[in-house]
N, C-alpha and C positions, 0 to 999 in steps of 0.2 A: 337671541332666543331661538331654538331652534326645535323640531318636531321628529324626534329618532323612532321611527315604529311606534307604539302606544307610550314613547316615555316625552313628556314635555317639560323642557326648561322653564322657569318662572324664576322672576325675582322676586326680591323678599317683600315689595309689595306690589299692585296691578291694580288700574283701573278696570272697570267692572267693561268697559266699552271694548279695550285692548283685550281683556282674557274673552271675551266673546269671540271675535273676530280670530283669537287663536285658536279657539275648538271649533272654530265654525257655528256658531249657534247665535240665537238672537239677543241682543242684550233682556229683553224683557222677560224671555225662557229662564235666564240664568236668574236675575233679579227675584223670578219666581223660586228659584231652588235656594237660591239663600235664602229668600222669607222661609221655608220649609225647614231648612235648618236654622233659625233663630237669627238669623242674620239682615236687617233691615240696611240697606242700602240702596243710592243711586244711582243711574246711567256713567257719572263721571265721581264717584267715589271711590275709594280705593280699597282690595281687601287686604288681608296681611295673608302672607303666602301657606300658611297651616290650612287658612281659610278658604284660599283658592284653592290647595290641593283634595281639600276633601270635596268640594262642590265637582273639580274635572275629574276624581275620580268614579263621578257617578255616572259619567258617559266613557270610562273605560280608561281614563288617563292615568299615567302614575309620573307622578310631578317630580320635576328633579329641581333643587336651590339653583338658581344662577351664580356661575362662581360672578363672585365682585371683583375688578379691576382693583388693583388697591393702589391708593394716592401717590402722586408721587414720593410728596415727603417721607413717605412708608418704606416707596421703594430703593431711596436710598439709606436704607438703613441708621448708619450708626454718626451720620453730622448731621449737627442740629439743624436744621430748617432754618435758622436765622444768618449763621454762618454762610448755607448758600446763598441768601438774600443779600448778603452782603458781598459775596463774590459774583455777582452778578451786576455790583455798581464800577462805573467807571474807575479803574486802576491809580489814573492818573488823580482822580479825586482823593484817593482813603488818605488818610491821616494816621499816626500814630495816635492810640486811644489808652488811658487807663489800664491797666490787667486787672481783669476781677477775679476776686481768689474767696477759696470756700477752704474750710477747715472739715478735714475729716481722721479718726481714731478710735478705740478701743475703749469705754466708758474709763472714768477717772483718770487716764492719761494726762488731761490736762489742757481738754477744747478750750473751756471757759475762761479760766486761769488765762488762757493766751490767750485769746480774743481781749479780756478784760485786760494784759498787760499792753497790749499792742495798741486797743486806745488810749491809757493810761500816755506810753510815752507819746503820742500826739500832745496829751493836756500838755507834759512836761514841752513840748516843742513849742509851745507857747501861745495856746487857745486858753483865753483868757476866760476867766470863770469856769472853766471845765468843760468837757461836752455832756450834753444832756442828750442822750441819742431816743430819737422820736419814732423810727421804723428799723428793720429788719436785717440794717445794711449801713455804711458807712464808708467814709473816704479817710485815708492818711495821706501825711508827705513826707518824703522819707528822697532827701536830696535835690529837692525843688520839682518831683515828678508825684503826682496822686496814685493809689493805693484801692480798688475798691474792694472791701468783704463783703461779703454776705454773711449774716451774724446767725446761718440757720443752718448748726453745726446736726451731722447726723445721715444717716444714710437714706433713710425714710424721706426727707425732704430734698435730699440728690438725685435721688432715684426717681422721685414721681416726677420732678423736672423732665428727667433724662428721658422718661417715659413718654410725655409731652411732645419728644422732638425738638425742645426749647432750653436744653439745661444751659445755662449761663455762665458756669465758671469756665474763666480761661486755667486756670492753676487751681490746684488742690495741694494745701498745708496737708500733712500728712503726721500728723502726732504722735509721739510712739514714744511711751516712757523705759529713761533708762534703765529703775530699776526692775521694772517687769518683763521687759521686751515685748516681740509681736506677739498679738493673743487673736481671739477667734475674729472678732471683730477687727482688727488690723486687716487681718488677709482679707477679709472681704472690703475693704474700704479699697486696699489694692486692685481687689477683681472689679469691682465698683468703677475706677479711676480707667483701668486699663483699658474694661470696654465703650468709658467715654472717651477713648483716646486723650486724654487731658493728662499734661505735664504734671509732673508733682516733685514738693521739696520737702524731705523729709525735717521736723524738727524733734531733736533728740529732747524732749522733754526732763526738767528732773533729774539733769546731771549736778545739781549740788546734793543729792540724799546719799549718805555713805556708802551704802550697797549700790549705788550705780556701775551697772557696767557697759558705757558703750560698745566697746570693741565685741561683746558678746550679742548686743541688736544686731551692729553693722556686719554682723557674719550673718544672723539671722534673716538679713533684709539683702543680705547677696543669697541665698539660696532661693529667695523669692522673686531675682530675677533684679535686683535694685541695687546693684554694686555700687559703692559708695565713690563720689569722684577721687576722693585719697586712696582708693584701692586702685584707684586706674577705670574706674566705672562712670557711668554718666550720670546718677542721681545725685544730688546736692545733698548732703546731711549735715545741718545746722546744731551744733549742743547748744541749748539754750535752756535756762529757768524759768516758768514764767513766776513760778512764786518769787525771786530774786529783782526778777525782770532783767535777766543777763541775758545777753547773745539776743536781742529781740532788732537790733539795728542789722545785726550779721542776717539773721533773718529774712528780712524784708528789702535789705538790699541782694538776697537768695535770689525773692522773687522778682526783682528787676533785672537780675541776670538771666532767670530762664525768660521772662516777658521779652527779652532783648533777641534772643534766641528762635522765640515763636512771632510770623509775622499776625500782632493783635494791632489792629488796624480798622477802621471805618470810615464815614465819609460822613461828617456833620452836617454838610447839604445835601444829604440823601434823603431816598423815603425813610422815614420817622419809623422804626421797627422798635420793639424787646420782649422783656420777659416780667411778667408779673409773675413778686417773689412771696405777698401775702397781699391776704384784705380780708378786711372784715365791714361789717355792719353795725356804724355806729347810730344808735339812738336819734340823735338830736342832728346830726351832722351828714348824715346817709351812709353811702358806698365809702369808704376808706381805703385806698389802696396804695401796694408800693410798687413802683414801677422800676426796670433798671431798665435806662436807654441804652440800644448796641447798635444803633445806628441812626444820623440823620439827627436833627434837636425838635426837642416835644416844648412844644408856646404852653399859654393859657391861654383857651380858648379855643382850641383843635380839637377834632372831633374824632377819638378813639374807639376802636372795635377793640376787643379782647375777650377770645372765645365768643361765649353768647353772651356776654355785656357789653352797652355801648353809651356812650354820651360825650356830650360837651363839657372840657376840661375848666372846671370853675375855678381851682385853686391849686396852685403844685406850691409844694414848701419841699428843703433842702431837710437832710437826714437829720438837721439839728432843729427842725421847726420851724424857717425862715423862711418869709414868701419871696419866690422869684420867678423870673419871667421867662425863665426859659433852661431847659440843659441837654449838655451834648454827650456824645457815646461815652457808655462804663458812666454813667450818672444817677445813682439813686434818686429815686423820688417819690413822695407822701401827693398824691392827686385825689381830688374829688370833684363829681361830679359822673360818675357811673353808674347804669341804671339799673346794675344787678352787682352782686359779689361774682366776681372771675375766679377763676381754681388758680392756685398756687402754679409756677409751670406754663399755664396759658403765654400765647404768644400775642404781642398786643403791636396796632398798627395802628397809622392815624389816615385816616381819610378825608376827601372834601366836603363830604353832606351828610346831614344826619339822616335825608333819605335813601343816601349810599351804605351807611352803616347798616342801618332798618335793615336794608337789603340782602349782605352778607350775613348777620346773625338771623336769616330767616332761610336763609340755605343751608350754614352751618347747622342751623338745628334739624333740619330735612334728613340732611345728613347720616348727621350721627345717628339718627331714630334707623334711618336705612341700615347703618354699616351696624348698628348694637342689635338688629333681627337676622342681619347675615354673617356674624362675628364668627369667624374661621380658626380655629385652633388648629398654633401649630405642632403638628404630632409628628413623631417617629414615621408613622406610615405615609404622611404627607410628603415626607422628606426631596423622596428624589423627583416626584410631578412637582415642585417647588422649585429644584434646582432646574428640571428640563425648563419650564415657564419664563427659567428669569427672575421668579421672585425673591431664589435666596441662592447665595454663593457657597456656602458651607455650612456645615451644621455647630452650634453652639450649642455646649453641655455645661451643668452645672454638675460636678460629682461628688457627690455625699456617702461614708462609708461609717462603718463599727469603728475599725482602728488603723491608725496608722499603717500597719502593717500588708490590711487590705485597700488599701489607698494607692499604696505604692505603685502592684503590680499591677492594678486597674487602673491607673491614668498610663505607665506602660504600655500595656495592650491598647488602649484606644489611641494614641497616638501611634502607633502601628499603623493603626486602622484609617485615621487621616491622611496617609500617604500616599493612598490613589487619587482617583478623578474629581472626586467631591472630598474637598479640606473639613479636617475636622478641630476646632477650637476649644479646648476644656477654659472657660473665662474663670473656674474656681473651683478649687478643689479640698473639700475639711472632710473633719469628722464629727461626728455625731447625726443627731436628728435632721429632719427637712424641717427648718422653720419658715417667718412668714418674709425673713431678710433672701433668704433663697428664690423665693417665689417673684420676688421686687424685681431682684435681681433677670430673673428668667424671662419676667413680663416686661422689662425696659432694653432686653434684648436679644428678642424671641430666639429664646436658647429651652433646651428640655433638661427637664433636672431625673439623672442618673442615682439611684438611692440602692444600696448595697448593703444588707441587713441593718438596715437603719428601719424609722418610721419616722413618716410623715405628723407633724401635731394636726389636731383635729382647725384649727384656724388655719396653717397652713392648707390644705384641703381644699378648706371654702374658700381661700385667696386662690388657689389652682384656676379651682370652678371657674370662679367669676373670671380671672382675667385668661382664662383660655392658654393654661399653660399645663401641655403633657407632662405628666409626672410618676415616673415608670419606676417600679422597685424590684430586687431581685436577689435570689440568694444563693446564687449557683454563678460563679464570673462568667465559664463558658457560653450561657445561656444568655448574659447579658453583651459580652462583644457579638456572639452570634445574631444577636437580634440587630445591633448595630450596624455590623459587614451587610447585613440582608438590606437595612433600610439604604444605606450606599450604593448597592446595586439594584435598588429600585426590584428589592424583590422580599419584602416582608410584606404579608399578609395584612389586609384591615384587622384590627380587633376590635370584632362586637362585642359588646359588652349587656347581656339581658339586664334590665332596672326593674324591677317592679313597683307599680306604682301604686298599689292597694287590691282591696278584696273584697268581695261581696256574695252574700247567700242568696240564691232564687228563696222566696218565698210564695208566689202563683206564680201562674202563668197566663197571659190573658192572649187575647187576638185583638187585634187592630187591625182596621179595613186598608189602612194604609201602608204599615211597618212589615203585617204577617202575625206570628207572633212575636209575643213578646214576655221579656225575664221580668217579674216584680221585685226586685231584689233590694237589700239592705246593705251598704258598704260596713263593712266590721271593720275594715282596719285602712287607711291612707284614703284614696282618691280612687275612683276613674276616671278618664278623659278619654273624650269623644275622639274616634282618628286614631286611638294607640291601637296594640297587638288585647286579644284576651285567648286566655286558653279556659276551656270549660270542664269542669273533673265533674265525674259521677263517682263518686268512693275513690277509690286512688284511679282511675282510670280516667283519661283525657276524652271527652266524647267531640270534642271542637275546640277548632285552633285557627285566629284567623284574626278580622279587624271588627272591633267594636265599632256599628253605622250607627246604631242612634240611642240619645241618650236623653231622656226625658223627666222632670222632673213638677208632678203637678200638672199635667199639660203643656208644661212649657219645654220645646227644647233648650238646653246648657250644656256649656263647652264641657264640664267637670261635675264633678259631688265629691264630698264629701263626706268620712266617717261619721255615722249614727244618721244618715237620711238616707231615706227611702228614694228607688228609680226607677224608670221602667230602659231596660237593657235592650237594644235589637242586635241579634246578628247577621252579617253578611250570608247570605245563601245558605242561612241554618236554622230551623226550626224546631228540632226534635230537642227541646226544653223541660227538664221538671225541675217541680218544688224540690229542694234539697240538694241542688247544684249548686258548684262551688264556682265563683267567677274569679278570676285572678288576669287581674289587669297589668301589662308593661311595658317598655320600649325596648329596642335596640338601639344603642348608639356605641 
């Protein structure tokens, strides 16, 4: 934290004792100013930094966010957090583990269809009575070596994995039917795979329907960078049916050969790590979860963190329902005994104490409360203070256009543009709209989505919002490489953006011995909040522009109001107020 002229750093929250001591002033002075503004607090409570900034601004400060350090895990980007966990165990320990493989494709290609063929020939391999699958996931043996899926076909559920830090497939099935070929959803399962780095094997779905045409995918799947190994390429392409259940052995001995290929390895006497793949809240039974071990073997009776849930492992059963006492790396498993639902994704560890656990999910919640008030979007203009810092090595684009035809010479030009000092990555590139698979995509691999006479859906948007992903459109190319070249040489402008956040009519005006005077006003339309911009019209004319200091309502100060309630308004070093002013309240961001 540091004190530049009147600008002060603050994080995004402070002890009431700390931000004393930072403006020089007595804790009990300040305690008093926040009572003034509605804010009851103690010596060693904490405020949140909107809070603090408005209290230093009343001895003349203007409060800057603290950038936040961002976690490791963060900082390396795009391997999972588990994987380094595991390369971080003695060498000489790992073992050859399982491959665990996830299925992804293009709706109706024929996810399910395989999944359901692929355990099918396990019954036929001679699991007596059938299998009755209990959770999310599953093992085969396919040549006296196990198999694991994950039975949670879909991008949606790869993504938010992937998002986590924690995605868990080693291999991705890649589905793609013969008689339709790749479709929109194909290529992004591709963009999906590629920027998890994760292998994939294509299966040619659907080669017994008589319009099948491989040879007409496998050209389409070499232009997308997937040359088939019969062309002289390095991607596996499998014909298979799963309605038939042909080619389902060629298949899955695919996947042993790429698994053979990639060192998948762990060490069953390591620390206990994985991924939590679903859970729910059962009724009568409590926390239900499925866990997949990738490292180290999980007992009954060890005492798991996962995210903010934690407890002592009461019962683990095998994917078929059977209780056992123990499993080791790439091992599905139904456990209970956790004392919340975990998010899907979550990464889960076993530790010694359950006052160890306590302990970890009262940090991690600390946490996240800090990092979700100081949550940083990454933008275009942030670009190249991100590369100087260290936080990011290149820039990742999503490119979304009208047509084909303007797709072309815009992934072109931008790859142009990545051939200076800072690389540039387009992880996918279609046509049509921005939707919310874009967004996924952007947010699980802080990339900025490029839109070129497209729109944005309105859900799409609000996923932007929340997960803090720039989402730039444009309708001119020049304007759009231009803006690009500028953010690589660290020379594109912030863009503010005015919001307004509601409106309000003076109705009196009164004086207060404390405030000065003050606006009676009635909000007509949205909000105002205490701490934004207000500009004040008299007929079309602006008579003041500046920050709304106080906001009263009944006597009471509040942070906000709301449309159809009355308030009393102050402004900053302005008093020349009448009835029949206009208030219009907003931010810059």
């Amino acid at each position: 934290m540091s004190n530049n002229g009147n600008k002060l750093e603050l994080p995004a929250s402070i002890v009431i004792r700390d931000l004393a001591q930072k403006i020089e002033k007595s804790p009990i002075e300040l305690i008093k100013k926040l009572m003034t503004n509605g804010v009851m607090a103690t010596i060693n409570q904490s405020v949140d930094f909107d809070t603090a900034a408005i209290v230093v601004a009343e001895y003349g400060f203007e409060a800057i966010l603290e950038a936040i350090e961002e976690e490791v895990k963060e900082e390396v980007g795009e391997v999972p957090l588990w994987r380094q966990m595991i390369a971080g165990e003695d060498k000489s320990q790992l073992k050859p583990r399982p491959p665990v493989v996830t299925i992804l494709g293009h709706v109706d290609h024929g996810k399910t269809s395989l999944l359901d063929a692929i355990r099918s020939t396990e019954v036929a391999a001679g699991e007596a009575g059938g299998i009755t699958q209990h959770i999310g996931a599953y093992q085969v043996e396919m040549k006296g070596r196990l198999i694991t899926f994950l039975d949670t076909p879909g991008h949606a559920a790869f993504t938010q994995m992937r998002a986590r830090g924690a995605q868990g497939a080693d291999i991705v099935i890649l589905v793609v039917a013969a008689d339709d070929g790749v479709m929109p959803q194909t290529r992004e399962a591709i963009a999906h795979t590629k920027a998890a780095r994760v292998p994939l094997v294509v299966a040619l779905n659907k080669v017994d329907k008589p319009n099948a045409n491989p040879e007409r995918v496998k050209q389409q799947l070499a232009e997308l960078e997937l040359v088939p190994d019969d062309w002289g390429g390095s991607t596996m392409v499998v014909p298979v049916s799963a309605k038939n259940k042909q080619g389902i052995d060629d298949l899955l001995e695919g996947v042993l050969l790429v698994a053979d290929s990639n060192e998948i390895k762990a060490n069953p006497n390591g620390k206990v790590i994985g991924t939590v793949i679903e859970a729910e809240l059962d009724k009568s039974k409590g926390v239900l979860a499925t866990l997949l071990v990738q490292n180290g073997t999980l007992q009954a009776g060890d005492v798991v963190v996962a995210g903010s849930a934690h407890g002592k492992l009461r019962a683990i059963t095998d994917y078929k329902g059977k209780p056992i006492r123990k499993a080791g790396p790439s091992t599905p498993v139904a456990v209970m005994g956790l004392s919340d639902v975990p998010s899907a994704g979550d990464l889960f560890e076993v530790v010694k104490t359950e006052k160890e656990a306590r302990s970890i999910v009262a940090e991690r919640l600390e946490a996240a409360k800090t990092q979700a008030q100081a949550r940083k979007k990454v933008s275009l203009e942030d670009l190249f203070a991100n590369v100087q810092a260290g936080e990011a090595k290149e820039l990742n684009l999503i490119v979304k256009a009208d047509v084909q035809g303007s797709l072309d010479p815009i992934v072109t030009e931008l790859n142009k543009l990545g051939e200076g000092e800072i690389g540039l990555k387009i992880l996918h590139a279609e046509t049509g709209n921005i939707g919310n698979n874009d967004v996924m995509l952007a947010s699980a691999s802080k990339a900025i989505i490029i839109g070129f006479n497209v729109q944005a859906d309105v859900d799409a948007r609000r996923m932007a919002e929340k997960e803090g992903v720039d989402l730039r459109l444009y309708e001119i190319i020049y304007r759009m490489t231009e803006d690009i070249e500028k953010a690589l040489k660290g020379m594109l402008e912030p863009k503010l953006v005015e919001k307004i956040l509601g409106r309000a009519q003076v109705l009196q005006v009164f004086s207060a011995s404390k405030f000065g005077r003050v606006a009676g006003c009635k909000v007509t339309d949205g909000e105002l909040k205490r701490g934004a911009k207000v500009r004040l019209y008299r007929g079309s004319d602006i008579v003041y522009e500046g920050d709304l200091s106080s906001l009263r309502h009944e006597k009471e100060d509040v942070k906000e109001i709301r449309q159809g309630y009355e308030c009393g308004v102050g402004f900053k070093n302005f008093s020349d107020i009448q009835a029949g002013d206009t208030v219009v309240c907003y931010i810059v961001e």
